[in-house]
Predicted model as a PDB file, atoms N, CA, C, CB and O in Angstrom, pLDDT in the B-factor column:
MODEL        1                                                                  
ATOM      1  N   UNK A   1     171.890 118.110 104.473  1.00 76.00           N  
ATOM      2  CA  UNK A   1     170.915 119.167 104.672  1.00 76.00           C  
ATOM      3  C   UNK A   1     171.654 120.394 105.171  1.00 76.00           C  
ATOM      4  CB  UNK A   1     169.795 118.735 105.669  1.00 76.00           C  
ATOM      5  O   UNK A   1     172.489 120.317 106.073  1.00 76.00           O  
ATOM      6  N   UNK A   2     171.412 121.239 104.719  1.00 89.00           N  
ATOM      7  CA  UNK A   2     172.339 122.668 104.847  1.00 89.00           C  
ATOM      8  C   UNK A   2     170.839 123.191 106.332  1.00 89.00           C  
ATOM      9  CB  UNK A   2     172.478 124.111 102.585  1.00 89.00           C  
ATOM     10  O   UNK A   2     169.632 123.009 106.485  1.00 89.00           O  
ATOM     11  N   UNK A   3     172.108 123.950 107.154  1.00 87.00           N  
ATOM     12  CA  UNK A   3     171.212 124.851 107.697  1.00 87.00           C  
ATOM     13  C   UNK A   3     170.270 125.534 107.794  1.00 87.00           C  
ATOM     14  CB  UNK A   3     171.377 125.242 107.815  1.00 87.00           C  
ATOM     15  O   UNK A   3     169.397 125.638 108.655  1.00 87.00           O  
ATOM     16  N   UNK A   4     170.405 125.872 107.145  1.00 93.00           N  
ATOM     17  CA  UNK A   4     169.164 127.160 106.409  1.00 93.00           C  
ATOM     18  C   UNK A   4     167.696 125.945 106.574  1.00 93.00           C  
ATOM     19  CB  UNK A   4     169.650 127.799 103.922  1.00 93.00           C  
ATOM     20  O   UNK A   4     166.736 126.018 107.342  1.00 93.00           O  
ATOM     21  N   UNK A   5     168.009 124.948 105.582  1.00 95.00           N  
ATOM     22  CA  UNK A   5     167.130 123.744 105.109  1.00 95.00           C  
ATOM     23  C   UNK A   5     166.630 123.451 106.705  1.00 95.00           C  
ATOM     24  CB  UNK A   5     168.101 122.262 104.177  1.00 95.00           C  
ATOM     25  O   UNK A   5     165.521 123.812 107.100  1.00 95.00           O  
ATOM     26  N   UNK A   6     167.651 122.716 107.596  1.00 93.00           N  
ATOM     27  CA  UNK A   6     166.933 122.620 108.518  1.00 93.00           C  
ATOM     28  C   UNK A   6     166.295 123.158 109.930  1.00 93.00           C  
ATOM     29  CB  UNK A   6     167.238 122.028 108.538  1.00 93.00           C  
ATOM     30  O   UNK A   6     165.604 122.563 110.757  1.00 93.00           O  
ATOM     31  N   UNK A   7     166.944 124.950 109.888  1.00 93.00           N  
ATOM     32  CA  UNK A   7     166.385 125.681 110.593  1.00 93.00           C  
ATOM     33  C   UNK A   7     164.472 125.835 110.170  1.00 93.00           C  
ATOM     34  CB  UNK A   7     167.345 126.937 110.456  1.00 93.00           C  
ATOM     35  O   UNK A   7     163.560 125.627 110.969  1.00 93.00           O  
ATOM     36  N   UNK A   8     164.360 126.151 109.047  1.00 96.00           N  
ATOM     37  CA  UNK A   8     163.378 126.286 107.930  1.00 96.00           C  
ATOM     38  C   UNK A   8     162.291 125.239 108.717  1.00 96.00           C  
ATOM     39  CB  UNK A   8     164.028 125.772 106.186  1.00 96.00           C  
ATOM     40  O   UNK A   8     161.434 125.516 109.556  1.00 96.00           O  
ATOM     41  N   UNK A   9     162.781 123.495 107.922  1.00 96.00           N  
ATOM     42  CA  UNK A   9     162.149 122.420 108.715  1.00 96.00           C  
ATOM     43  C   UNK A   9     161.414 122.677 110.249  1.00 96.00           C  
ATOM     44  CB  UNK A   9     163.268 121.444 108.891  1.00 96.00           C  
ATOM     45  O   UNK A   9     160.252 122.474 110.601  1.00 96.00           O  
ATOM     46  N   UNK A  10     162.675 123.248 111.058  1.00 95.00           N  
ATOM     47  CA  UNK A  10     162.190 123.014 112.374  1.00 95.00           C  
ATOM     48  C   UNK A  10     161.280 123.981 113.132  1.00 95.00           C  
ATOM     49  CB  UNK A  10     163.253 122.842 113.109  1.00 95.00           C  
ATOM     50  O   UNK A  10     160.524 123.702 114.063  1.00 95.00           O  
ATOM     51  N   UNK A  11     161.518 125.315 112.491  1.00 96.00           N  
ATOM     52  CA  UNK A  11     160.619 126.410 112.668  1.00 96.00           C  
ATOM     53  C   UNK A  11     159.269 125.897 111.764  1.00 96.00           C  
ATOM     54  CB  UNK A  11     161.362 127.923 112.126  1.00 96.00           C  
ATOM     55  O   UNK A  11     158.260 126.316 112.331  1.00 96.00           O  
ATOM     56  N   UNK A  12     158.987 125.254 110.746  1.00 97.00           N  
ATOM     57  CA  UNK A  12     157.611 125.096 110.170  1.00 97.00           C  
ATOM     58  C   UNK A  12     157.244 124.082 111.114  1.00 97.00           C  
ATOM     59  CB  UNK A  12     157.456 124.676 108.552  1.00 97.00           C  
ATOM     60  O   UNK A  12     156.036 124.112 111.347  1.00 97.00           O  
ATOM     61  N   UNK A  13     157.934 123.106 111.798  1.00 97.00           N  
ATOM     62  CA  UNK A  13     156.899 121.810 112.838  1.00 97.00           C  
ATOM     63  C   UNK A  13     157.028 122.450 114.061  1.00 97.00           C  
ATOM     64  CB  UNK A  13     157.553 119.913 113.056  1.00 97.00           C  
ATOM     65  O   UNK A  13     156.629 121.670 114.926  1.00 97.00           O  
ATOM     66  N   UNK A  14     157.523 123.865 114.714  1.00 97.00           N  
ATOM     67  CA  UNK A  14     156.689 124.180 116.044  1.00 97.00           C  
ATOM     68  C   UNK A  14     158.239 124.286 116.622  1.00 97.00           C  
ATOM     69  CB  UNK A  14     155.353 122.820 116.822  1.00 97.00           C  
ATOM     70  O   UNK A  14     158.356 125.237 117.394  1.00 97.00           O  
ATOM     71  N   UNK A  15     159.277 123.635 116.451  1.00 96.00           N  
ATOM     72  CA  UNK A  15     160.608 123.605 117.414  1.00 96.00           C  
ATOM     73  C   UNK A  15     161.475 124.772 117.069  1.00 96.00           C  
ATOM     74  CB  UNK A  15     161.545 122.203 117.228  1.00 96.00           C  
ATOM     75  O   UNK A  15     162.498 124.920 117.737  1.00 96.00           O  
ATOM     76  N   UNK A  16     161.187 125.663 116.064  1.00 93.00           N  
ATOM     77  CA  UNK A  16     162.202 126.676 116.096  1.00 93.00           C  
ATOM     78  C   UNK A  16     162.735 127.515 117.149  1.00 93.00           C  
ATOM     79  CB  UNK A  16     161.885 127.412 115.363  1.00 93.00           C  
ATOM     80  O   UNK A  16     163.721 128.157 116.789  1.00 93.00           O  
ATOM     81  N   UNK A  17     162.426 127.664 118.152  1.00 93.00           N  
ATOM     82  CA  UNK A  17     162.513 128.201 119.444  1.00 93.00           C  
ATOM     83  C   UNK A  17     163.677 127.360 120.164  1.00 93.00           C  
ATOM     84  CB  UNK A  17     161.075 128.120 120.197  1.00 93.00           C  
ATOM     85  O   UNK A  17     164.391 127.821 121.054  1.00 93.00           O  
ATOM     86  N   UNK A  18     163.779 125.799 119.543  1.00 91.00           N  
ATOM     87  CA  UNK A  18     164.677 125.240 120.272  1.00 91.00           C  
ATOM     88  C   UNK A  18     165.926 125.604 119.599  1.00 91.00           C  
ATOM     89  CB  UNK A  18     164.448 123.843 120.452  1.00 91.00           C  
ATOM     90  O   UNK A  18     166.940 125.049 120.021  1.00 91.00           O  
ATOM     91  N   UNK A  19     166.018 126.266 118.828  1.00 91.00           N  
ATOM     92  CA  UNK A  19     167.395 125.990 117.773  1.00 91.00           C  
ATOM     93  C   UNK A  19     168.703 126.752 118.513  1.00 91.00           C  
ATOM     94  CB  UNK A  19     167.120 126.820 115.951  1.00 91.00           C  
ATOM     95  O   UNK A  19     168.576 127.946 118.242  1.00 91.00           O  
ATOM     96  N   UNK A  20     169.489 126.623 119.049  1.00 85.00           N  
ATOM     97  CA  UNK A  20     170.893 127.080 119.736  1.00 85.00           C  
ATOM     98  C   UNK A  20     171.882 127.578 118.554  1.00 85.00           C  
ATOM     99  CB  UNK A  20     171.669 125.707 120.622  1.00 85.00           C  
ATOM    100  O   UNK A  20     172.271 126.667 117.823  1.00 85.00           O  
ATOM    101  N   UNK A  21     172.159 128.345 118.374  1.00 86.00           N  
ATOM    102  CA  UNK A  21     173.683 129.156 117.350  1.00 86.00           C  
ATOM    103  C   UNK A  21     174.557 129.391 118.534  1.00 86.00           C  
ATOM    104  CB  UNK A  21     173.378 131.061 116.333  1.00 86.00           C  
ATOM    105  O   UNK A  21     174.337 130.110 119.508  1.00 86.00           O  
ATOM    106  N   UNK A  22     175.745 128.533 118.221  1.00 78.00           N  
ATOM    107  CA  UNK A  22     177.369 129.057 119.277  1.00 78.00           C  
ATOM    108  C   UNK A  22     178.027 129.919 117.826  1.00 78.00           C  
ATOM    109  CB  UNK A  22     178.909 127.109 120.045  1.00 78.00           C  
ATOM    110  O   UNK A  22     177.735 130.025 116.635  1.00 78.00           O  
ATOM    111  N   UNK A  23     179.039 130.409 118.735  1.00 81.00           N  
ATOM    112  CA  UNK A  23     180.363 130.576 118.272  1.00 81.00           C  
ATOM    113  C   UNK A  23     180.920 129.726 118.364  1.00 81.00           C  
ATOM    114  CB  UNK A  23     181.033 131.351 118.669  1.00 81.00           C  
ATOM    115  O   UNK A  23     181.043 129.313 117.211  1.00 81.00           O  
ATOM    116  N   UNK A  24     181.376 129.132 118.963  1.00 73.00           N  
ATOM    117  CA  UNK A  24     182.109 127.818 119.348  1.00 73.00           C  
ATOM    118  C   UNK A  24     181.763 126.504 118.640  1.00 73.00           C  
ATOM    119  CB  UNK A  24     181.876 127.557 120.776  1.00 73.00           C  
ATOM    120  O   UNK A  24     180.698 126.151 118.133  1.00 73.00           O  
ATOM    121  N   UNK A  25     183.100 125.788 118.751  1.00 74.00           N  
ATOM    122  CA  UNK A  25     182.299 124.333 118.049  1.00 74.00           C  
ATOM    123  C   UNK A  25     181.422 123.447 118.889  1.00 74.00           C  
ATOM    124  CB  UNK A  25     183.393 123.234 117.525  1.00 74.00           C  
ATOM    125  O   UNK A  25     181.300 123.571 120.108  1.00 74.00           O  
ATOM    126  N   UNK A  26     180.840 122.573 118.172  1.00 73.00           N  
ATOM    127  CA  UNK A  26     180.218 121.376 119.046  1.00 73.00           C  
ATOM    128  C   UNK A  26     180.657 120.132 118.113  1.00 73.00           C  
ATOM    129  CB  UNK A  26     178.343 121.482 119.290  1.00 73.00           C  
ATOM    130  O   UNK A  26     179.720 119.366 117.887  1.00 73.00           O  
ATOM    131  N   UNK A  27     181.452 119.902 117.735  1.00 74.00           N  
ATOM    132  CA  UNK A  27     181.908 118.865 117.301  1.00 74.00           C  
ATOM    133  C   UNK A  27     182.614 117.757 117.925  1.00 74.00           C  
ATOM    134  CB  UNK A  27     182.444 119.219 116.585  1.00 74.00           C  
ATOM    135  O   UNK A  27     183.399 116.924 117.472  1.00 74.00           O  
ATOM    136  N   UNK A  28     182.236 117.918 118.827  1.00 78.00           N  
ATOM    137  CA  UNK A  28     182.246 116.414 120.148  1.00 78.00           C  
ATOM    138  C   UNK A  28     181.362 116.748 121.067  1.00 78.00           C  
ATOM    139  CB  UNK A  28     183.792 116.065 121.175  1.00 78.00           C  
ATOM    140  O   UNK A  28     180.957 117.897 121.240  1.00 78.00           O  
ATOM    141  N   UNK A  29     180.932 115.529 121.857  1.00 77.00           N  
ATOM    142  CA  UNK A  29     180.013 115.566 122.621  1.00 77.00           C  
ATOM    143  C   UNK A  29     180.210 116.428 123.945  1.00 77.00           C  
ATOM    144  CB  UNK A  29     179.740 114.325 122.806  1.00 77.00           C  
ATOM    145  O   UNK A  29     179.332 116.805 124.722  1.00 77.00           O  
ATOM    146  N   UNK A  30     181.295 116.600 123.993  1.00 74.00           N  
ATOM    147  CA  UNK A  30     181.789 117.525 125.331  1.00 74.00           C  
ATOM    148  C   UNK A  30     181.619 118.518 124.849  1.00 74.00           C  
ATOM    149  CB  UNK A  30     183.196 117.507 125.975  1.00 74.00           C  
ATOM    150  O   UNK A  30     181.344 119.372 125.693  1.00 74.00           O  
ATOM    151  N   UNK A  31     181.638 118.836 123.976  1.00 71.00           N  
ATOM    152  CA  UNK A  31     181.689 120.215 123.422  1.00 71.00           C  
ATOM    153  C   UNK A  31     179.878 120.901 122.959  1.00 71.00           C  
ATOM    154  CB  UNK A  31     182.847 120.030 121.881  1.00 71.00           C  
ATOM    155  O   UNK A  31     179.366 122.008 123.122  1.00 71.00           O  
ATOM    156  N   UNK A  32     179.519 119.995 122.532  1.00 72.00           N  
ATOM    157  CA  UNK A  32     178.030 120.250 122.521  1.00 72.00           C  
ATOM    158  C   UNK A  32     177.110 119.919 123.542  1.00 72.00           C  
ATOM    159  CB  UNK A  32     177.533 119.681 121.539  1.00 72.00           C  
ATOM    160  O   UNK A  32     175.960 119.697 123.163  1.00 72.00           O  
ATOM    161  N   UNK A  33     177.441 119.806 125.189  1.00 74.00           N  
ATOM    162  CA  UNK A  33     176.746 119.286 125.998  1.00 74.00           C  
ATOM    163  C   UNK A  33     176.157 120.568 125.796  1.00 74.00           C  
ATOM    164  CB  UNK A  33     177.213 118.658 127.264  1.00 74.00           C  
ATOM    165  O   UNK A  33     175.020 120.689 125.340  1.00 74.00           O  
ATOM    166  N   UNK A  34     177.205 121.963 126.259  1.00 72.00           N  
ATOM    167  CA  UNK A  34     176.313 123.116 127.004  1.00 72.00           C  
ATOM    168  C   UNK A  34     175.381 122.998 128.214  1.00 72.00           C  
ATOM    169  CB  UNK A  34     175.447 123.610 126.087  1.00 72.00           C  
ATOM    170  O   UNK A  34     174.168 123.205 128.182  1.00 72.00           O  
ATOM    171  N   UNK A  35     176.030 122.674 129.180  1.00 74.00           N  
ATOM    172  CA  UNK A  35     175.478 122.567 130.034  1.00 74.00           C  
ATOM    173  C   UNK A  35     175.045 120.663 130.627  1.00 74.00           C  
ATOM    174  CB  UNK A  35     174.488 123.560 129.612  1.00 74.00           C  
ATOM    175  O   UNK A  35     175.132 120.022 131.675  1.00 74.00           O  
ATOM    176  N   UNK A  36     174.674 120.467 129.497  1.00 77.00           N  
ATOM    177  CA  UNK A  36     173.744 118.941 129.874  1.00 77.00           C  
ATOM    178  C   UNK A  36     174.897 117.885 130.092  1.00 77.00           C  
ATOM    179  CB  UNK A  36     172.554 118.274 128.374  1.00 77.00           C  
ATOM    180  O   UNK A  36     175.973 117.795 129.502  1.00 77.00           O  
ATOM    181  N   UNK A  37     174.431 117.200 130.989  1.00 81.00           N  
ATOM    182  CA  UNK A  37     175.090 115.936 131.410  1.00 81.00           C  
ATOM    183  C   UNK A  37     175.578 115.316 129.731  1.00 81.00           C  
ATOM    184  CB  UNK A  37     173.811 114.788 132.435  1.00 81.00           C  
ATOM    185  O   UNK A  37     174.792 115.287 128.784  1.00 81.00           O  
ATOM    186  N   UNK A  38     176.948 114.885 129.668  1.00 77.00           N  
ATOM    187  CA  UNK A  38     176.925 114.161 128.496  1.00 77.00           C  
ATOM    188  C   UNK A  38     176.649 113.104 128.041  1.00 77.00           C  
ATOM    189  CB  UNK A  38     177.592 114.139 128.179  1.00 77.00           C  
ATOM    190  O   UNK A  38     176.694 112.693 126.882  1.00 77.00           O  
ATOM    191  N   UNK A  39     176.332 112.604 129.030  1.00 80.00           N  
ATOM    192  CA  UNK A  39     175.387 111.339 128.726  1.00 80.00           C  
ATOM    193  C   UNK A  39     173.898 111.018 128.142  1.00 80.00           C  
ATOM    194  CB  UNK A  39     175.282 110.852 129.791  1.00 80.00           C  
ATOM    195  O   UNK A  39     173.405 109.957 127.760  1.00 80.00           O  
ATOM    196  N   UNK A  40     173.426 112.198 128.210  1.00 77.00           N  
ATOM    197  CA  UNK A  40     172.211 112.447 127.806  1.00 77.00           C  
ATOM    198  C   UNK A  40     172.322 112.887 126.243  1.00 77.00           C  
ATOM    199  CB  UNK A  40     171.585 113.484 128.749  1.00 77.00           C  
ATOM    200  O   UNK A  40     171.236 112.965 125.668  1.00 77.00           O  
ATOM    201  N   UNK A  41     172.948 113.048 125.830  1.00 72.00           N  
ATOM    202  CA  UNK A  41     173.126 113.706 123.888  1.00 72.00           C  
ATOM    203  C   UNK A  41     173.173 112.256 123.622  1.00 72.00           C  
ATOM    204  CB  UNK A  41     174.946 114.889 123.099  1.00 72.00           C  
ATOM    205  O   UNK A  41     173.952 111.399 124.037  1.00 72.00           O  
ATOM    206  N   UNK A  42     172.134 112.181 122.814  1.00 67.00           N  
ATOM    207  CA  UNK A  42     172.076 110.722 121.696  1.00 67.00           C  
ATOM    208  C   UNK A  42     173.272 111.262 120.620  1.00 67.00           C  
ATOM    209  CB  UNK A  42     170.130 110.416 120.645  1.00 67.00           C  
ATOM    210  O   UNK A  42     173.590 110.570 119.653  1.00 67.00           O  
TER     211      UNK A  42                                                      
ENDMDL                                                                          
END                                                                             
């Protein structure tokens, strides 16, 4: 699913507001905590 596809998705069911854009990667869990305990990212 390309971006676009699931920004689209999540803004039509009500969550688009949640959607986060970095610069940075999040391609590990440390890296995509932002803030949150990392234990908490399923």
């Amino acid at each position: 699913m390309s971006f676009e596809s699931a920004r689209d998705y999540l803004q039509a069911e009500g969550y688009g507001d949640r959607i986060i854009v970095t610069q940075q990667s999040s391609a590990t869990v440390a890296l995509a905590a932002l803030g949150i305990e990392e234990g908490r990212i399923a």
